[in-house]
C-alpha positions in Angstrom: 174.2 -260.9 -102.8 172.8 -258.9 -105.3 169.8 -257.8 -102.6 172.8 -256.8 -99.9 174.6 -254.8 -102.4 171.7 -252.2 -103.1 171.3 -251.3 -99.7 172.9 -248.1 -98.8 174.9 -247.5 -95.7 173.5 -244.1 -94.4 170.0 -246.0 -94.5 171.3 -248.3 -90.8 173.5 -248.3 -87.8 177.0 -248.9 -88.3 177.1 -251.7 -86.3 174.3 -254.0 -88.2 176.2 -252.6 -91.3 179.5 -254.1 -90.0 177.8 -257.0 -89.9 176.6 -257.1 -93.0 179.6 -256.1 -94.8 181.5 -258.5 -93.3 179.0 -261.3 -94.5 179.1 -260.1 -97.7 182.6 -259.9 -97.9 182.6 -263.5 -96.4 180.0 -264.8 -98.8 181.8 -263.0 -101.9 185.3 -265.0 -100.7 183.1 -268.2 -100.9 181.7 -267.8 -104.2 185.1 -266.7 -105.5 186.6 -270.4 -104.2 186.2 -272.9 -106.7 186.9 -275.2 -104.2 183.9 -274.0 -102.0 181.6 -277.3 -101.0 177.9 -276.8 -100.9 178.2 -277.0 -96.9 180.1 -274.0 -97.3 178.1 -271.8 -100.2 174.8 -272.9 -97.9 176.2 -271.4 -94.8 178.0 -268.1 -96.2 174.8 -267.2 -97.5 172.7 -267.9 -94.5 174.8 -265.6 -92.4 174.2 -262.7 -95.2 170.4 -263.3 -95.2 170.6 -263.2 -91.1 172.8 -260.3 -91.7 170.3 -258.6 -94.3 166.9 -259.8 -91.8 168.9 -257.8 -88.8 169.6 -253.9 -90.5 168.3 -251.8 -88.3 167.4 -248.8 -89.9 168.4 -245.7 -88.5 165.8 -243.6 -87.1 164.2 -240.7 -88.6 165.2 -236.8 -88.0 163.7 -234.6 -89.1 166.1 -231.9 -90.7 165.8 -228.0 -91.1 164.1 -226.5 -93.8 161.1 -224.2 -95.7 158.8 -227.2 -94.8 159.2 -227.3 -91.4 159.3 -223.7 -90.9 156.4 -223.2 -91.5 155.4 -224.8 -87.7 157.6 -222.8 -86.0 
């Protein structure tokens, strides 16, 4: 969990970030429940690593400024 939370939102598309904040979210609710069998823990956390092995990242644009002036 500690991995997903250090990732940064601007850095993916919004919809693999959906998915992974609603993993974490999920996995957070099971580690909150005292209750929580091992069944559970195991699979809450193996939707947030699938979650956290499918960010895309978002691509690349280059923005304005004195760098890239200097090619135009």
């Amino acid at each position: 969990m500690a991995e997903a939370k250090q990732l940064k939102a601007e850095d993916y598309t919004e919809a693999t970030w959906t998915a992974l904040q609603t993993a974490l979210n999920a996995a957070e609710s099971v580690m909150a429940n005292v209750a929580a069998t091992q069944e559970e823990v195991a699979a809450a956390f193996a939707t947030l690593n699938e979650a956290i092995v499918g960010l895309v990242e978002k691509p690349v644009t280059p923005q304005n400024g004195p760098f890239l002036e200097q090619f135009y």
